[in-house]
N, CA, C and O atoms as a GROMACS GRO file, in nm:
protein
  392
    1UNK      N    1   9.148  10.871  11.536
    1UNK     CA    2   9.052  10.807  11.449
    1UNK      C    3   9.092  10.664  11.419
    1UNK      O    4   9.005  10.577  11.430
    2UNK      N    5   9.239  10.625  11.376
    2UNK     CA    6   9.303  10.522  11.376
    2UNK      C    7   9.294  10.400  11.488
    2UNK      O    8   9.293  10.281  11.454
    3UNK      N    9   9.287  10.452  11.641
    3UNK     CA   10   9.279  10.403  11.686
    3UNK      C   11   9.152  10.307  11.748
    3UNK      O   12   9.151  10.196  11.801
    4UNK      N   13   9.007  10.438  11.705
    4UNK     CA   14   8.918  10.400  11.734
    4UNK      C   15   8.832  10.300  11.586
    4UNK      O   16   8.728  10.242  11.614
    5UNK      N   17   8.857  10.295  11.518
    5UNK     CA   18   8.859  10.234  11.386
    5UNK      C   19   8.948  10.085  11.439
    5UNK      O   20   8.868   9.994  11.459
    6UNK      N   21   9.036  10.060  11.454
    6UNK     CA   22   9.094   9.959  11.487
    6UNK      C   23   9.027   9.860  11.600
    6UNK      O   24   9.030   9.737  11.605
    7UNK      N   25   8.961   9.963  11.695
    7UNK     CA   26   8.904   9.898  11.806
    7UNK      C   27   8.781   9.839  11.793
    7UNK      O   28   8.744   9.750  11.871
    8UNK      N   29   8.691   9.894  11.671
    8UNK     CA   30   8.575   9.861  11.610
    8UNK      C   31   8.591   9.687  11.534
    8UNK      O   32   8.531   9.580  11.545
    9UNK      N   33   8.703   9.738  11.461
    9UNK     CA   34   8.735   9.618  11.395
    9UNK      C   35   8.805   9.502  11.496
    9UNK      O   36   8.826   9.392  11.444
   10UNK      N   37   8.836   9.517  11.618
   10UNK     CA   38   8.909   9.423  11.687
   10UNK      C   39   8.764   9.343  11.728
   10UNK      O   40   8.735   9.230  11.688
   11UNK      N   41   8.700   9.404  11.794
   11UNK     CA   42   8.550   9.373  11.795
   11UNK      C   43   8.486   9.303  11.723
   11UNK      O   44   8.427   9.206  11.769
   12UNK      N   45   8.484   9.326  11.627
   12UNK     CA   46   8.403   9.275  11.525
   12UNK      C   47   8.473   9.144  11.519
   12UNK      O   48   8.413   9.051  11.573
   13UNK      N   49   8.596   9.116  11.459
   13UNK     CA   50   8.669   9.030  11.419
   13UNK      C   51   8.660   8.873  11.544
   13UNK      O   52   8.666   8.752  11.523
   14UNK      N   53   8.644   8.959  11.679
   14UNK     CA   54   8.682   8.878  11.761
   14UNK      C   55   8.472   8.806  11.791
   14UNK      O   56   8.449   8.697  11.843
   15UNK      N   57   8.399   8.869  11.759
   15UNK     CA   58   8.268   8.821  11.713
   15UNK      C   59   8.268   8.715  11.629
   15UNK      O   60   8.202   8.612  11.647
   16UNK      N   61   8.344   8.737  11.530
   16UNK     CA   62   8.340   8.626  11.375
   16UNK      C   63   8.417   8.514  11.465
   16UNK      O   64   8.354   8.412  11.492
   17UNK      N   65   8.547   8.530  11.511
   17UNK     CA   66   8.639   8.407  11.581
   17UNK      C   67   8.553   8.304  11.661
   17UNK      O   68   8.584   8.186  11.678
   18UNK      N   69   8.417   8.378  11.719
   18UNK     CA   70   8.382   8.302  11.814
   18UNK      C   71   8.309   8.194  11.757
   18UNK      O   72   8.276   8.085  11.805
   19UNK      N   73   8.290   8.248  11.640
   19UNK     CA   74   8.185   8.170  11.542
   19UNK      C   75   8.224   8.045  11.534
   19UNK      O   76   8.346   8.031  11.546
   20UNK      N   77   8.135   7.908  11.510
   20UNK     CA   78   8.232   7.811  11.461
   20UNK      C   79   8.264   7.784  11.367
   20UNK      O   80   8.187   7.797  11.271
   21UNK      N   81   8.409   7.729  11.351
   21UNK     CA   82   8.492   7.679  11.241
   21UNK      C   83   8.534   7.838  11.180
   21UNK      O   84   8.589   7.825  11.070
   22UNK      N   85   8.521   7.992  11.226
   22UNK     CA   86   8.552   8.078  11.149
   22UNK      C   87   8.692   8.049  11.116
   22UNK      O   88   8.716   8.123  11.021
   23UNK      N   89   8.817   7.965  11.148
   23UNK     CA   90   8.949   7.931  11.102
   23UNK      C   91   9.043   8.071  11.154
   23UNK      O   92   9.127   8.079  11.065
   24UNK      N   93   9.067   8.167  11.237
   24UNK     CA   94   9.164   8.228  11.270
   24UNK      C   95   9.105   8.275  11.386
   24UNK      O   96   8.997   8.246  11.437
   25UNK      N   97   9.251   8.403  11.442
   25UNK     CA   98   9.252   8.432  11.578
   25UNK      C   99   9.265   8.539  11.569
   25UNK      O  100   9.317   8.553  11.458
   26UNK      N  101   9.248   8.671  11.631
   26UNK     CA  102   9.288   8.802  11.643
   26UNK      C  103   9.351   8.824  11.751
   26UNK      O  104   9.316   8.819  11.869
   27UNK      N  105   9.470   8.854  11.689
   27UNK     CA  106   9.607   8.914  11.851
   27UNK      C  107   9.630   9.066  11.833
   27UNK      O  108   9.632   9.107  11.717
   28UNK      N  109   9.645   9.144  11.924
   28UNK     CA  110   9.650   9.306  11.894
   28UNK      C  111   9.796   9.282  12.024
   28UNK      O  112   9.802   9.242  12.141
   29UNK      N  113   9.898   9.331  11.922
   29UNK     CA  114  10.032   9.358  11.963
   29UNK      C  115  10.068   9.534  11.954
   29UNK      O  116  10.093   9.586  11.846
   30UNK      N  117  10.067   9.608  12.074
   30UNK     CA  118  10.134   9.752  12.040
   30UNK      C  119  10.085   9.822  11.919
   30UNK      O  120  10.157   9.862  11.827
   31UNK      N  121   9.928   9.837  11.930
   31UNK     CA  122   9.834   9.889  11.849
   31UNK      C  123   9.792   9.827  11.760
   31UNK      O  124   9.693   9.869  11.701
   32UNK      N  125   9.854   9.706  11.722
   32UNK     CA  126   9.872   9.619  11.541
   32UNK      C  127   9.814   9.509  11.554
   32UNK      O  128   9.867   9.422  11.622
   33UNK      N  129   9.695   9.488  11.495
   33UNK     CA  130   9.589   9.302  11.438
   33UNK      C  131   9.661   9.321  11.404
   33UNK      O  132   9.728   9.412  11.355
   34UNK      N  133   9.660   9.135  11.451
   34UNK     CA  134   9.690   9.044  11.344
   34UNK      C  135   9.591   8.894  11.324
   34UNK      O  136   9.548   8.811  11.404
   35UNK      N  137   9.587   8.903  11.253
   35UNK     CA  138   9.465   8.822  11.216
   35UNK      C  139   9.533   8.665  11.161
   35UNK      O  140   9.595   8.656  11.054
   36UNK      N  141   9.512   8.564  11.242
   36UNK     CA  142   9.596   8.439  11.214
   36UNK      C  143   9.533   8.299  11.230
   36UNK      O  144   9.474   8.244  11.324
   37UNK      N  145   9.571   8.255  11.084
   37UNK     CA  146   9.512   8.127  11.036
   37UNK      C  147   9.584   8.045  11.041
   37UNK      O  148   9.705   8.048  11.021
   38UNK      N  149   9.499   7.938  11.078
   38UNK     CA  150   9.533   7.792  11.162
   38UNK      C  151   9.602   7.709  10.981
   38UNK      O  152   9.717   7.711  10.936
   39UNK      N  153   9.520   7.669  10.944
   39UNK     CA  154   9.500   7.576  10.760
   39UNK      C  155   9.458   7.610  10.652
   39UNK      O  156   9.339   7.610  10.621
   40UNK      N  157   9.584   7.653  10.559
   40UNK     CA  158   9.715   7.708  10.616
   40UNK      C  159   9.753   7.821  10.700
   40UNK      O  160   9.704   7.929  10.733
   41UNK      N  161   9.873   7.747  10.723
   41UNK     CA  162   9.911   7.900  10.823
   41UNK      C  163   9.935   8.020  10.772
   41UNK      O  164   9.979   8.022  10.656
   42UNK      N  165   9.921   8.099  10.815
   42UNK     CA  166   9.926   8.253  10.740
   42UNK      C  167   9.861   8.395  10.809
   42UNK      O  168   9.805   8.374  10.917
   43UNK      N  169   9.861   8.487  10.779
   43UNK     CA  170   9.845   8.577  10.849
   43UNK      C  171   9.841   8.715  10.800
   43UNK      O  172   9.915   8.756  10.711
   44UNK      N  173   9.736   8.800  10.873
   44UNK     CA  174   9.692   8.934  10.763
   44UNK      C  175   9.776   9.023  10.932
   44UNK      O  176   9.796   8.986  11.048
   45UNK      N  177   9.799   9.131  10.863
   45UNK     CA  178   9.832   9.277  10.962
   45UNK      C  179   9.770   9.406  10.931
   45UNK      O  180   9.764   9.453  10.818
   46UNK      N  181   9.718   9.466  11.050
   46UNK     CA  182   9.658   9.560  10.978
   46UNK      C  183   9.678   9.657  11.119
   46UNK      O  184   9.640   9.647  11.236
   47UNK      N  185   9.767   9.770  11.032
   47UNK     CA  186   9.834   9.870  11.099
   47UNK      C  187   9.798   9.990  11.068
   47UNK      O  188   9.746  10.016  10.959
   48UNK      N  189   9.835  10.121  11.209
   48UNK     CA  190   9.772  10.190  11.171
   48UNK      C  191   9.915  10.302  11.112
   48UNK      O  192  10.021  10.306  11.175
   49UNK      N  193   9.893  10.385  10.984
   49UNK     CA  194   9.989  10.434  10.949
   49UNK      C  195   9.972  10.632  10.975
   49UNK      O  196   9.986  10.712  10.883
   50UNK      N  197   9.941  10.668  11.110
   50UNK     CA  198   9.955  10.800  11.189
   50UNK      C  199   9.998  10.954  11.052
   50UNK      O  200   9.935  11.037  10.986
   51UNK      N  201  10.103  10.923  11.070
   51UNK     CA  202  10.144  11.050  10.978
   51UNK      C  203  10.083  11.019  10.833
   51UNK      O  204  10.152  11.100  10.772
   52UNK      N  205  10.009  10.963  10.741
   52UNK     CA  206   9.944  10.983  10.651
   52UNK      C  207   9.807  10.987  10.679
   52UNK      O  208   9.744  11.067  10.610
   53UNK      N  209   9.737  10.914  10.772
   53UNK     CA  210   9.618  10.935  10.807
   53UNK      C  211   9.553  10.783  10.716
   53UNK      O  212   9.456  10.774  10.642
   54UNK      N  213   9.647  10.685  10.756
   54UNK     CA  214   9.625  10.609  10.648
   54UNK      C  215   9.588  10.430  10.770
   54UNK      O  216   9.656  10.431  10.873
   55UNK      N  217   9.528  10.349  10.761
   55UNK     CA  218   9.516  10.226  10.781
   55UNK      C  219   9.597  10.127  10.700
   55UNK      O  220   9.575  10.179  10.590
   56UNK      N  221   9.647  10.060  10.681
   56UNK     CA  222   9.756   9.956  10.600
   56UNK      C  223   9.710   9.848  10.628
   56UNK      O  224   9.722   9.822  10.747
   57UNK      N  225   9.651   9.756  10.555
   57UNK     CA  226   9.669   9.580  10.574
   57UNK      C  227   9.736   9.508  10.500
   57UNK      O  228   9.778   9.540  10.389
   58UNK      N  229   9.748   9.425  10.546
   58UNK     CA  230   9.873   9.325  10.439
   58UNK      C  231   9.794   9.214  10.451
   58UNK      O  232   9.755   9.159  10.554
   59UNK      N  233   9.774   9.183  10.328
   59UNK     CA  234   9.687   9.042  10.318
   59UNK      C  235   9.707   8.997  10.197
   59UNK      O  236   9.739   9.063  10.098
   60UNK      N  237   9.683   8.849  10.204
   60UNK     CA  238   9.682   8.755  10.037
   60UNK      C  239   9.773   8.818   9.953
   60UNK      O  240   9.742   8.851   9.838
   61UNK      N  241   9.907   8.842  10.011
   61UNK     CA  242  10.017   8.886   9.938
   61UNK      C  243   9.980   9.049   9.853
   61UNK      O  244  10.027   9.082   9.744
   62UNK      N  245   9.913   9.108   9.912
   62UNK     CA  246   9.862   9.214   9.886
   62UNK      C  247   9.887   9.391   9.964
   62UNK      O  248   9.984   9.362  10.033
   63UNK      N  249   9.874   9.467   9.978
   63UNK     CA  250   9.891   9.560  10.074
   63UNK      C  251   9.772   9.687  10.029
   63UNK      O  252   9.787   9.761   9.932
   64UNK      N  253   9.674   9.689  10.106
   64UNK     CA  254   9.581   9.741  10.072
   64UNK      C  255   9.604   9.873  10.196
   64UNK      O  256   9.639   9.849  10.312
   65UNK      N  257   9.573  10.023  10.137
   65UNK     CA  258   9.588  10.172  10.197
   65UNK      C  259   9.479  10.201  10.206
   65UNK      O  260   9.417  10.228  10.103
   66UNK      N  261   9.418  10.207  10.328
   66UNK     CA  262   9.264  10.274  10.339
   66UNK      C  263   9.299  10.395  10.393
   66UNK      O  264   9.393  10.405  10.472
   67UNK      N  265   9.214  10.510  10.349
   67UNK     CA  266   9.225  10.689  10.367
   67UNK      C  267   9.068  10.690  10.473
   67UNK      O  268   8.960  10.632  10.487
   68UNK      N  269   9.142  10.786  10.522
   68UNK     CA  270   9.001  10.850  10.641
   68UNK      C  271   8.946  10.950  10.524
   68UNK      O  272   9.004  11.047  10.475
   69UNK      N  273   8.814  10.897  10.493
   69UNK     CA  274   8.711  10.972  10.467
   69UNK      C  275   8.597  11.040  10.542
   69UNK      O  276   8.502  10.982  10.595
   70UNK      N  277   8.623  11.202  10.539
   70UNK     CA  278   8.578  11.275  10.642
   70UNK      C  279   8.402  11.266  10.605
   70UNK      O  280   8.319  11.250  10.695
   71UNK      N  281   8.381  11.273  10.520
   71UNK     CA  282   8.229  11.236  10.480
   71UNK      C  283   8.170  11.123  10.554
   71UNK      O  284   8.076  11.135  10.632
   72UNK      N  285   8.225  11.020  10.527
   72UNK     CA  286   8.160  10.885  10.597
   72UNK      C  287   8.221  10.867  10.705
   72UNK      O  288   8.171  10.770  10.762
   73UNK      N  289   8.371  10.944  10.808
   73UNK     CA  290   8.343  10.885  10.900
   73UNK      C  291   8.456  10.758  10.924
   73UNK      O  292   8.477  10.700  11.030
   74UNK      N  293   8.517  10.734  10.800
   74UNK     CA  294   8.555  10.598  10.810
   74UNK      C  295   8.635  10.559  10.709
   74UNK      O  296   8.614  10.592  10.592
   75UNK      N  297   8.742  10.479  10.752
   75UNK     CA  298   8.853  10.397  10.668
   75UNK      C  299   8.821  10.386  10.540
   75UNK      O  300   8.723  10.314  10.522
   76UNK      N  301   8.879  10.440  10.428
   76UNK     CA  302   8.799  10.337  10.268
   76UNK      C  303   8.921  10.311  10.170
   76UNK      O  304   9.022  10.377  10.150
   77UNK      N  305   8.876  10.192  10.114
   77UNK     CA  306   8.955  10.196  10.030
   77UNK      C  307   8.950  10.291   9.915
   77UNK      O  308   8.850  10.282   9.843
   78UNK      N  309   9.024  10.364   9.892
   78UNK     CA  310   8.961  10.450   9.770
   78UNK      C  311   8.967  10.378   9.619
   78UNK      O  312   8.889  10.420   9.533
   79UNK      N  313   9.044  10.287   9.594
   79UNK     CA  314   8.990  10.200   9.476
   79UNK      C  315   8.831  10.121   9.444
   79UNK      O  316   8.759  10.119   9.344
   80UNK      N  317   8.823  10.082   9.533
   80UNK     CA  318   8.711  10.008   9.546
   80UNK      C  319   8.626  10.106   9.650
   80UNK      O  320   8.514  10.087   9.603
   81UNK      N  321   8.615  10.154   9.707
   81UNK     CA  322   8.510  10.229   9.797
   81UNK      C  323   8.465  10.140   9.904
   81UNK      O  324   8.349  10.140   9.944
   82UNK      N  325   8.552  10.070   9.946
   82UNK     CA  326   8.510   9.936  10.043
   82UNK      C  327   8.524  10.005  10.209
   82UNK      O  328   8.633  10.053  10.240
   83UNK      N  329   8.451  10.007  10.272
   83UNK     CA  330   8.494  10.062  10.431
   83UNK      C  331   8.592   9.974  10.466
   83UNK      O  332   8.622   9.891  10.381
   84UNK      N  333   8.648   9.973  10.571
   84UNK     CA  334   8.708   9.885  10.674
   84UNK      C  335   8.694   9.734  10.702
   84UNK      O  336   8.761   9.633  10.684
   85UNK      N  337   8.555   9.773  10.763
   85UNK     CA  338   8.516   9.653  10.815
   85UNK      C  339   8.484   9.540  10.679
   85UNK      O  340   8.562   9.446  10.663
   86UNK      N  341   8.392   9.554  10.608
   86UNK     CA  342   8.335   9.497  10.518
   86UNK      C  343   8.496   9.457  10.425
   86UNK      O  344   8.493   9.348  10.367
   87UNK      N  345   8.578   9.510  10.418
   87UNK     CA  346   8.674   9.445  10.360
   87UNK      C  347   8.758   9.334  10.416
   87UNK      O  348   8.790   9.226  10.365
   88UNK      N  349   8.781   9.374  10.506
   88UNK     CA  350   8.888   9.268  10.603
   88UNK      C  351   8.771   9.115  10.596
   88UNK      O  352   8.811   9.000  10.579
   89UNK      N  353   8.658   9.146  10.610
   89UNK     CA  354   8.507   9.063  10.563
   89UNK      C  355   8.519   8.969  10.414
   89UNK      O  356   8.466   8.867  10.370
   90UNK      N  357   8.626   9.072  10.364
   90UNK     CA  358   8.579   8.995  10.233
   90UNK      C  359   8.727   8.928  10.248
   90UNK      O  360   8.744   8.808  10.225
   91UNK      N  361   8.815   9.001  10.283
   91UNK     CA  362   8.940   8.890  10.244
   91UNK      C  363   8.970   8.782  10.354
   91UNK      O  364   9.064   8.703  10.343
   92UNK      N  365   8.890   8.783  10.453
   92UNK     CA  366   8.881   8.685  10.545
   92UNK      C  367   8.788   8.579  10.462
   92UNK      O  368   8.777   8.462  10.501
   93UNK      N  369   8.734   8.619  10.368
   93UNK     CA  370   8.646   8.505  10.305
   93UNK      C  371   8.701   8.433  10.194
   93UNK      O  372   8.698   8.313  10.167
   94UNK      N  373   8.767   8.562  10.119
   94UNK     CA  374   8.875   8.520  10.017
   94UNK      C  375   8.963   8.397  10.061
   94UNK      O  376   8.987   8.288  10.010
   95UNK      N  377   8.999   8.458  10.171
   95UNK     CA  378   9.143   8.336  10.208
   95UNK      C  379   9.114   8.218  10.257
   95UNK      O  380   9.210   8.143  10.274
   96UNK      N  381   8.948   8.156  10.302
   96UNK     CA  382   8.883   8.074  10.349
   96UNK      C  383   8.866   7.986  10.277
   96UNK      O  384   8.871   7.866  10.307
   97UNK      N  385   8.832   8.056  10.120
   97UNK     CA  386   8.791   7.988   9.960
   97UNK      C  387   8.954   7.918   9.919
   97UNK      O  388   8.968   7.833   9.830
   98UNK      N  389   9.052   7.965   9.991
   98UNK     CA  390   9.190   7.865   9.905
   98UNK      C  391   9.200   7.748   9.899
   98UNK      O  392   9.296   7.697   9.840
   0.00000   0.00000   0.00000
């Protein structure tokens, strides 16, 4: 599930890059985005964590745990109820606004 969730989002991400001026790059190293900004430099990871059933990103000095929710199908944050995609969405926007 991890893996195919990741591949969705590599996709997606690499859609936004093409965009202009979107400001970063997506590199997939041995299963693991990384999502990397030019000004300033900096950089989100977003790994997949197998034995919990868990997604991990590290962003804006942050570390956000998304759970597979069998209902929807899909990564969520369970604090916020944010899917996957739509988050990495928002803190790619967050970190745009610095």
């Amino acid at each position: 599930m991890a893996e195919g969730a990741l591949d969705a989002l590599k996709r997606h991400l690499i859609e936004r890059e093409e965009e202009a001026d979107a400001g970063f790059e997506v590199e997939e190293q041995y299963g693991v985005l990384n999502v990397l900004f030019d000004d300033p430099p900096g950089k989100f990871v977003i790994t997949p964590n197998t034995p919990v059933r868990q997604i991990w990103i590290s962003a804006l000095s942050t570390s956000f745990k998304l759970d597979w929710d069998p209902k929807a199908s899909r990564f969520v944050l369970a604090r916020t109820g944010e899917q996957m995609v739509p988050l990495v969405d928002r803190l790619v926007q967050e970190r745009a606004e610095r």
